[in-house]
C-alpha positions in Angstrom: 71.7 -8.7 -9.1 72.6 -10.0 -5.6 70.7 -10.1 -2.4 72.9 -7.3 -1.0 71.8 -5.4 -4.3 70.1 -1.9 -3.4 66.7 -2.0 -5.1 64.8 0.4 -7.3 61.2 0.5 -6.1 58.2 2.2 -7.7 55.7 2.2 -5.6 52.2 3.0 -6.9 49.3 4.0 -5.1 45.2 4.8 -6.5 45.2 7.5 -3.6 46.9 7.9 -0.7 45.2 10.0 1.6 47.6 11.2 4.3 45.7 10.9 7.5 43.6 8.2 9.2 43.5 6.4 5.9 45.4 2.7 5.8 46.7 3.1 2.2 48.6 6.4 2.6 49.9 5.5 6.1 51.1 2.4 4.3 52.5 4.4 1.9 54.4 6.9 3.4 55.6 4.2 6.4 56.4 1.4 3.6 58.6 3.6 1.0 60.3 5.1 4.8 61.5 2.1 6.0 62.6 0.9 2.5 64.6 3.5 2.1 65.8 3.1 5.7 66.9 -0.1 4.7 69.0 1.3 1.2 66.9 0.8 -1.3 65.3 3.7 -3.5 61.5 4.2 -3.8 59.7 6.4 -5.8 55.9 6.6 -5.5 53.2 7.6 -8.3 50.3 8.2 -7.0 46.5 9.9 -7.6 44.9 12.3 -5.8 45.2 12.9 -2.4 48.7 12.5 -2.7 50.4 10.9 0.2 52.7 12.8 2.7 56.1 11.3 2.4 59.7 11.5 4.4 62.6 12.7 2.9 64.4 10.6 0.8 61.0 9.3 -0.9 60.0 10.6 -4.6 56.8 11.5 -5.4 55.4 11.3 -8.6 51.8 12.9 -9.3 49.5 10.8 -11.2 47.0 13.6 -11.6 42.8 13.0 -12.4 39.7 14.4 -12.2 40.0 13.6 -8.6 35.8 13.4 -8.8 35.7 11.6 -5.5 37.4 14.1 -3.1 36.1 14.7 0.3 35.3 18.8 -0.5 33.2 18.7 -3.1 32.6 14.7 -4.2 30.7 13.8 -7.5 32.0 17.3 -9.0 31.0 18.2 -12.8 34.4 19.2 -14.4 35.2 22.6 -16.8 35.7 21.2 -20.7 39.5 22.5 -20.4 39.7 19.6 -17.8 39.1 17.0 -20.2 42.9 16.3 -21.9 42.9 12.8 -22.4 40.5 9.6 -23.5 41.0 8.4 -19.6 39.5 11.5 -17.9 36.2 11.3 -20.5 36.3 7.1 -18.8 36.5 8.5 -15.3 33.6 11.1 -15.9 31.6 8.4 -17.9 31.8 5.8 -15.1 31.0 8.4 -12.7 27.9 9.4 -14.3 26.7 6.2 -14.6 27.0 5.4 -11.1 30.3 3.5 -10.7 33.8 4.3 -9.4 36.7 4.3 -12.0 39.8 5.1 -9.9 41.7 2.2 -10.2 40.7 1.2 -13.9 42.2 5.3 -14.6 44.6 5.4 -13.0 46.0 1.9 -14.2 45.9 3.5 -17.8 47.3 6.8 -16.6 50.6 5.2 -14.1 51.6 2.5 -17.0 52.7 4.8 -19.5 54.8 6.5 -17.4 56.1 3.9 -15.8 57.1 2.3 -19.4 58.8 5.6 -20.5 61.1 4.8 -17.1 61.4 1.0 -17.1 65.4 1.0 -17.1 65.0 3.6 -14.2 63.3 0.4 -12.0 64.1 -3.0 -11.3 60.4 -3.4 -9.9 57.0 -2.3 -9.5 54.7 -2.5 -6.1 51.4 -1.7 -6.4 49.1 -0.9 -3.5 45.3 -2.0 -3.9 44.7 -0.5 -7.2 44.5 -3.7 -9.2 43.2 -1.8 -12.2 43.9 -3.8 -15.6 46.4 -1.7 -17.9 48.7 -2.8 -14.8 49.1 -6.0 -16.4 51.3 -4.5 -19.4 53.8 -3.7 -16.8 55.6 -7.3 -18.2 55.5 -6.2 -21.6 57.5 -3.2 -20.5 60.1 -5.6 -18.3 59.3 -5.1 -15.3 58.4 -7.2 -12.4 54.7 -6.8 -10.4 54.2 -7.4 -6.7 50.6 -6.1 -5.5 49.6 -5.2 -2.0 45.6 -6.8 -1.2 44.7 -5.0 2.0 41.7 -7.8 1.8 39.2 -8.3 -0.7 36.6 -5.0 -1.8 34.3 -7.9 -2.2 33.7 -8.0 1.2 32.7 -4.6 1.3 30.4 -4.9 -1.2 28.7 -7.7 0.7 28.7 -5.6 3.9 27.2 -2.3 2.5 24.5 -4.9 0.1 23.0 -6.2 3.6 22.5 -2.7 5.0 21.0 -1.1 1.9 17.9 0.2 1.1 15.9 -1.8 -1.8 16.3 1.5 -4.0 19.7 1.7 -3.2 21.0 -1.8 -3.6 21.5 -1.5 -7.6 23.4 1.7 -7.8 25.7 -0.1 -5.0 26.0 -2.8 -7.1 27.0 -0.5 -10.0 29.1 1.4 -7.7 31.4 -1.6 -6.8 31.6 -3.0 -10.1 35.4 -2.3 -10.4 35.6 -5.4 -8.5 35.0 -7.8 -10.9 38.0 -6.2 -12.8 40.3 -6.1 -9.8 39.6 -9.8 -9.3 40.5 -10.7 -12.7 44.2 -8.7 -12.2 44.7 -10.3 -9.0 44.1 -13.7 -10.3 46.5 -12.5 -12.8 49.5 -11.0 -10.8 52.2 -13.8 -10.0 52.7 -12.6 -6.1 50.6 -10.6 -3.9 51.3 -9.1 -0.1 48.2 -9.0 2.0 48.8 -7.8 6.0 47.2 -10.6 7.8 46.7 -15.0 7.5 43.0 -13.5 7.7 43.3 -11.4 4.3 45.2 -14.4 2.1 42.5 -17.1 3.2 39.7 -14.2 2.1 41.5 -13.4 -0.8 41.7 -17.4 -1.7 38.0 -17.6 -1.2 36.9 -14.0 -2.5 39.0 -13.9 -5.2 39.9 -17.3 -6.5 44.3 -16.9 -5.9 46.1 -19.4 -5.3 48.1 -20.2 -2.4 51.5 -19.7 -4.3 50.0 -15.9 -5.3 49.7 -14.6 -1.3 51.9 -14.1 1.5 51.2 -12.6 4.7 53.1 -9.4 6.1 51.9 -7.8 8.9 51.8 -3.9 8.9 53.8 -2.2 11.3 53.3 0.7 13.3 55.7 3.3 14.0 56.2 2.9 18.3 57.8 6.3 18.2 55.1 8.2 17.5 52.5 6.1 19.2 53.6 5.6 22.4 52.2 6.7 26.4 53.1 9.2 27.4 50.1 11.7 27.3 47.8 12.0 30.4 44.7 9.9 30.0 41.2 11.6 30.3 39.2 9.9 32.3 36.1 8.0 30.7 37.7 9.2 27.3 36.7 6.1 24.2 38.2 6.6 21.0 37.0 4.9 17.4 38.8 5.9 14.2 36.9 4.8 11.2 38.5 5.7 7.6 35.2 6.0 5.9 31.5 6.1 7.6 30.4 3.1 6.1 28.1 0.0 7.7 31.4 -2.5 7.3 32.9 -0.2 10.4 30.4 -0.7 12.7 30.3 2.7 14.0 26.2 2.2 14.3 26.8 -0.7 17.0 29.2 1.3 19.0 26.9 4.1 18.9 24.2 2.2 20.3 26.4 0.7 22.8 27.1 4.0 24.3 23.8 4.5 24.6 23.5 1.4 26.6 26.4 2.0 29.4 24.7 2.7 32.5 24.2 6.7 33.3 26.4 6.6 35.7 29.5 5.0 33.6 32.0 8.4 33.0 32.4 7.6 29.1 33.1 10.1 26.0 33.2 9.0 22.5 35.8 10.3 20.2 35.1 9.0 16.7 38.3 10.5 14.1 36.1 9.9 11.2 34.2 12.6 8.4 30.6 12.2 8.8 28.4 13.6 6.4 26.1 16.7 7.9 22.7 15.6 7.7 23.3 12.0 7.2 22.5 8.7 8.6 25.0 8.9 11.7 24.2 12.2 12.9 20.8 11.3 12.9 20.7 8.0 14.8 23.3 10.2 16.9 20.6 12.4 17.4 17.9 10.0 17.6 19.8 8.6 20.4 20.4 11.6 22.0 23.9 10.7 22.8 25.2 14.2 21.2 26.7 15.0 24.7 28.4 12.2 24.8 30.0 11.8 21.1 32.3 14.5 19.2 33.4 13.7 15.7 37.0 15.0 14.1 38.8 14.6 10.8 41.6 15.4 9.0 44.1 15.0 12.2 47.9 15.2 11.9 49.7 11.9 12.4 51.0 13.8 16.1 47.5 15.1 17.0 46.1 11.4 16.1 48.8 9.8 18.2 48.1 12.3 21.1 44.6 11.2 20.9 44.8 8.0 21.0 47.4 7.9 24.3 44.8 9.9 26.1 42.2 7.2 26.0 41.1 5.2 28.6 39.8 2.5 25.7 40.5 2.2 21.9 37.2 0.6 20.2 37.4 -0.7 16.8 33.6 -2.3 16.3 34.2 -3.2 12.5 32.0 -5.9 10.9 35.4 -6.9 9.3 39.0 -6.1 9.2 41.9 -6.9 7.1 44.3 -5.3 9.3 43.4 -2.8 11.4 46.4 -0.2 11.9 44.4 2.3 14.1 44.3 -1.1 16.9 47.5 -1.2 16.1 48.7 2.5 17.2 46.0 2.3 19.9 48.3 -0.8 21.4 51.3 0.9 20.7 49.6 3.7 22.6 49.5 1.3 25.5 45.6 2.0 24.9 43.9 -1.1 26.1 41.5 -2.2 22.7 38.2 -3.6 22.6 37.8 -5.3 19.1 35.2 -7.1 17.5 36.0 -10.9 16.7 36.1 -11.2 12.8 38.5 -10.8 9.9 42.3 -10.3 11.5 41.2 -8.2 14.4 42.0 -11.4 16.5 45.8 -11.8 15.2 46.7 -8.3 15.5 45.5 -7.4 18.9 45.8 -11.2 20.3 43.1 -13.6 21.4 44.2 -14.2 25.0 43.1 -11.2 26.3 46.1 -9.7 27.6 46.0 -6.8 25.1 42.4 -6.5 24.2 38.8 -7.7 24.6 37.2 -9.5 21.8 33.3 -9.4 21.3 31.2 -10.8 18.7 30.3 -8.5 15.3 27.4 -6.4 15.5 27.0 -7.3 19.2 25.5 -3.8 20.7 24.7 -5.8 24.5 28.1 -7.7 24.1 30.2 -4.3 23.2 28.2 -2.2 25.7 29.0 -4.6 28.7 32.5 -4.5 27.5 33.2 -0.9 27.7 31.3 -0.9 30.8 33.5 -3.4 32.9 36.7 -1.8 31.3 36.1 1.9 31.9 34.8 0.9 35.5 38.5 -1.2 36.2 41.4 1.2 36.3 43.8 -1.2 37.3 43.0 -3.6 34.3 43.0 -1.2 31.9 46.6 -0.1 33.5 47.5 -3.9 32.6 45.9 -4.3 29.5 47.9 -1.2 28.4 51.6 -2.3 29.1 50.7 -5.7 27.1 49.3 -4.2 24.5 52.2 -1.9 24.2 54.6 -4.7 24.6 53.0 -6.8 21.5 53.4 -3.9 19.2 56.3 -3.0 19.6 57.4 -6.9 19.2 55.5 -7.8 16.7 54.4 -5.2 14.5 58.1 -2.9 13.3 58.1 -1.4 9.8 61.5 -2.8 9.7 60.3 -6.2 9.8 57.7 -5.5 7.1 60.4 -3.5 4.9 62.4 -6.7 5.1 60.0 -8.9 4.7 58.7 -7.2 1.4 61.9 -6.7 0.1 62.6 -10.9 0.4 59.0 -10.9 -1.7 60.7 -8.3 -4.6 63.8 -10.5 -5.0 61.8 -13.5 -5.3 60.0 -12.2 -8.0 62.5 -10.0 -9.6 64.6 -13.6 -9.8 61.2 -15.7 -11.1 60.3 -12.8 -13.6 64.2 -12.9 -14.9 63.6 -16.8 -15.3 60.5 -16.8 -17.3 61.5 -13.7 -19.5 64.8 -14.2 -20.7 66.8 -11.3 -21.3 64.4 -8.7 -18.5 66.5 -6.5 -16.6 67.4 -8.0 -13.1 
């Protein structure tokens, strides 16, 4: 094989969930541009299966699905029991913890080894799961994407729990442990910021030689200005309503601004009826002033986003953040809080964004405040922000830079096994 060789990628995925969810975005946006570039992808993933371009395989990797957003912690029919792996996932489930990645591991590597010749390597996004280590035995390569370490959620969610919830949390997150063992394990592993491979180092015991850093991109085409902006209009997109997003702080910063500060909140996140956000929402009573949606369309997110006045992203910690990302590329000026990688992808200078300390509710409040009341900044702020994405952050430029990582490891793996496919 040469370096002007056309690869034969199979990409596999835990879930992929189409819409305002990092993994499927970098799914669907990685296997594009790879195959923008000539090389062949084919994904396997578990439910929700991720919305891909043509030109891209997808391969169902079907389960129990027991964690879907429509009916979550489901009891299934006996006829859905067909193999030893669906009994695991219910098992784990009914003792409190979450077996996706260990399942589907065990369900992706058999089919995977029935296809070897088919590949020339595998790239796995966050699963981690242990059977993925048999990959080798098959003779095929492994290259794992960390989008940063789950151990930092766990530590995050600990510190905001109850006393009588803090053990089945720590139950819950137990597939950590495993996932820290495969990592450790796996030769070479991608993570999207400097900010994830030094966590990953610390959290997870790599080594230096395991990481490299590739930034995520962010298709400029799609997010772009363009749309007219609504005046006072803020906009938070939180993949999950969890404590590590911050979405409390930014909730009590809006009930800080001023009364007469023009401001609606626009959080693109599914918030559970009855549960803790619509109650401090309500206890608050900032309901006139916050509207939650879900389950947008990549064109209806983008359209949101361009017709902010402000993009806030008040996570406790980041590995990435692509929504800042396609809020920049939105020309939407971005007020981020200071940990994690927030600081490398929106910059520190403050051309592009604002940066205020985690879990700041005074700091965050008197930030929205001085940008919504400064039109003309905000006009600035936007054409930088816009400029740095589309400069920095191309799906091209991660493509390429991922496909440099598969050669390298297609070429060690060749060197170490003797006689594996190249």
């Amino acid at each position: 094989m040469t370096n002007d060789d056309p690869l034969r990628i199979a990409l596999t995925s835990y879930r992929s969930k189409p819409h305002c969810g990092g993994q499927g975005v970098y799914v669907r946006q990685l296997s594009q541009a790879l195959t923008h570039l000539g090389h062949s992808v084919e994904v396997f993933s578990g439910p929700p299966y991720p919305d891909l371009d043509e030109g891209v395989a997808l391969t169902q990797v079907p389960s129990l699905d027991l964690y879907n957003d429509i009916d979550p912690f489901r009891r299934p029919k006996f006829a859905e029991f067909k193999t030893a792996s669906d009994v695991l996932e219910y098992l784990i489930m009914c003792t409190a913890g979450f077996g996706e990645p260990r399942t589907f591991s065990r369900r992706v590597v058999p089919l995977l080894a029935a296809r070897a010749a088919e590949f020339d390597i595998v790239h796995d996004n966050q699963t981690y799961g242990p059977k993925l280590l048999d990959i080798a035995k098959h003779g095929l390569p492994l290259v794992g994407t960390m989008h940063h370490p789950i151990s930092i959620d766990r530590r995050v969610e600990l510190a905001s729990a109850s006393l009588r919830k803090k053990l089945p949390m720590r139950r819950w997150y137990g597939f950590v442990r495993a996932q820290q063992r495969v990592a450790r394990a796996i030769p070479m592993s991608i993570s999207p910021s400097q900010s994830s491979v030094d966590d990953a180092i610390r959290e997870f015991g790599m080594r230096p030689d395991q990481l490299v850093a590739i930034p995520i991109g962010v298709d400029t085409e799609r997010f772009r200005p363009g749309t007219p902006r609504v005046p006072g209009r803020v906009v938070a997109v939180c993949s999950a309503d969890v404590p590590m997003k911050g979405l409390p702080v930014l909730l009590r910063a809006m009930h800080a601004l001023p009364s007469d500060v023009e401001a609606e909140l626009i959080v693109v996140s599914r918030v559970a009826p009855g549960g803790a956000t619509e109650k401090l929402v309500a206890d608050l009573g900032i309901g006139w002033r916050v509207q939650f949606v879900s389950n947008l369309e990549d064109d209806a997110l983008a359209t949101l986003l361009a017709s902010a006045e402000v993009m806030c992203v008040p996570s406790l910690y980041e590995g990435f953040s692509l929504p800042a990302a396609e809020a920049m590329a939105s020309g939407t000026p971005v007020i981020a809080s200071d940990v994690g990688a927030l600081p490398e992808v929106v910059g520190r200078d403050g051309e592009s964004a604002v940066l205020v300390p985690a879990g700041d509710v005074a700091a965050l409040s008197r930030a929205l405040e001085d940008l919504l009341r400064s039109p003309q900044r905000r006009a600035a702020m936007g054409v930088s922000a816009r400029a740095r994405a589309v400069e920095r952050l191309s799906w091209e430029a991660t493509a390429r830079a991922t496909v440099d990582v598969y050669r390298r490891e297609i070429a060690r793996f060749a060197a170490v096994h003797k006689g594996a496919p190249c």
